[in-house]
N, C-alpha and C positions, 0 to 999 in steps of 0.2 A: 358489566362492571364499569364504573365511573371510577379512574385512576387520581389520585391529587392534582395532575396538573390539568385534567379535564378531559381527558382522551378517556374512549370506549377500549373496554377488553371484552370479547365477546367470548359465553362459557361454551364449550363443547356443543351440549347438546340443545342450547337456546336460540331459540330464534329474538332478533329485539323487538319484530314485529314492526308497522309501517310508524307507528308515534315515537318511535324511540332511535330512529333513523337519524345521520348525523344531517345535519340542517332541519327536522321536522321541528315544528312549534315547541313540541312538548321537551323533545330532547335538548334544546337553543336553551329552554328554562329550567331545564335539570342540571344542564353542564353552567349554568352563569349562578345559580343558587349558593348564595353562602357556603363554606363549607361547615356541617355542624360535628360535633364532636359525638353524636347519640342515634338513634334511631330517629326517625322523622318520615310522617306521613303526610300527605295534603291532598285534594280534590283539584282533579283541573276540566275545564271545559272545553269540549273541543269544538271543531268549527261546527259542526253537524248538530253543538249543544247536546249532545249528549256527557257524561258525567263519570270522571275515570278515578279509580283511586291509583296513586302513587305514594310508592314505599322506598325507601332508602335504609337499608339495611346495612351499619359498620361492618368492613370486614379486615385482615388484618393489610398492615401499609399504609393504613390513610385511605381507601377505595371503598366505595359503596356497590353494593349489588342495589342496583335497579329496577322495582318491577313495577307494572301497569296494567290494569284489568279494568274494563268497562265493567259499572256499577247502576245500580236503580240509584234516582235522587235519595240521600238518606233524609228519613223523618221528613217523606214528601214534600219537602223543600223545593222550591223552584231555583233556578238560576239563579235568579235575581232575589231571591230569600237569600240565597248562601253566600249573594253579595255582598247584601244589607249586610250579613251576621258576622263577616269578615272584616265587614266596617267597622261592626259594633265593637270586636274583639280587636281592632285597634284602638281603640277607645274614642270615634268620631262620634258628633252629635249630630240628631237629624239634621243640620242644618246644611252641617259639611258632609253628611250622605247627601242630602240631594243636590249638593252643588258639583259636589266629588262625579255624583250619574245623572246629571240633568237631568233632574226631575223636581216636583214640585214637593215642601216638606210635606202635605199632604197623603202623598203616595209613597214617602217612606215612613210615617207615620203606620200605613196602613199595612207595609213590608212587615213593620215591627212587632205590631199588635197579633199578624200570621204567626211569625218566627217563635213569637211568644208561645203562642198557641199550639203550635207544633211541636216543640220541645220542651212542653209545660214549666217554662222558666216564669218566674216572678219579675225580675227582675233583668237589666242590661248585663249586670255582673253574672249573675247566674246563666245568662247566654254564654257569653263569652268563656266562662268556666266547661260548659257543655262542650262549646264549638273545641278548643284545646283537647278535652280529654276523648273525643271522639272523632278526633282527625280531620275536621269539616271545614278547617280554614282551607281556601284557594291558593293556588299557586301563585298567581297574581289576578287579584279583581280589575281585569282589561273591562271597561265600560264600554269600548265599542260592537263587542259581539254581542251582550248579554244586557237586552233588551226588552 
């Protein structure tokens, strides 16, 4: 359990497991996250680039229950797909994607044209509407791992 002021309450019979650890990557961006007022879920990448869903579940006090399960990429998206998409659904343009992950607009072009294709979206708006109602935005799109 994530308390208001950011402190862990660990439940009886849970373990948090090695990512949820106080100082691990994942838990340093769980406890610094906004606090929201709803349920909220996001994808985070871990060092090994493998692909974890996280859940934040309201409980009462203001405290969130915390959970973390290693996941398949959804709608075989790559990393760097779910970078781009994360991008998109802040509403950045290839331009500032590929300056934002040094790369050339070329090859976010080509991210985009995937992501399309993978989520049978039309459209940036229609991504972005997907990535939201399926939980696919990042915890934070770090550019330096996810290469």
């Amino acid at each position: 359990m994530l308390a208001p002021a950011g402190a862990a309450t660990e439940l009886d019979d849970r373990d948090r497991g090695p990512n949820l650890q106080d100082g691990a990557e994942l838990w340093t961006l769980v406890a610094n996250r906004p606090v929201v007022s709803g349920y909220d879920r996001f994808l985070w990448i871990d060092p090994a680039r493998r692909c974890h869903r996280v859940e934040l579940v309201p409980c009462p006090r203001g405290s969130f229950l915390v959970t973390e399960r290693l996941i398949d990429f959804p709608h075989a998206l790559t990393a760097r797909e779910l970078q781009v998409l994360h991008l998109i659904t802040l509403g950045a343009s290839n331009a500032e994607i590929a300056a934002q992950l040094v790369v050339s607009h070329r090859t976010v072009a080509t991210h985009v044209e995937h992501v399309l294709e993978k989520l049978r979206g039309r459209t940036r708006a229609a991504l972005a509407a997907t990535a939201v109602r399926d939980g696919l935005l990042l915890a934070q799109p770090s550019r330096a791992r996810i290469r």
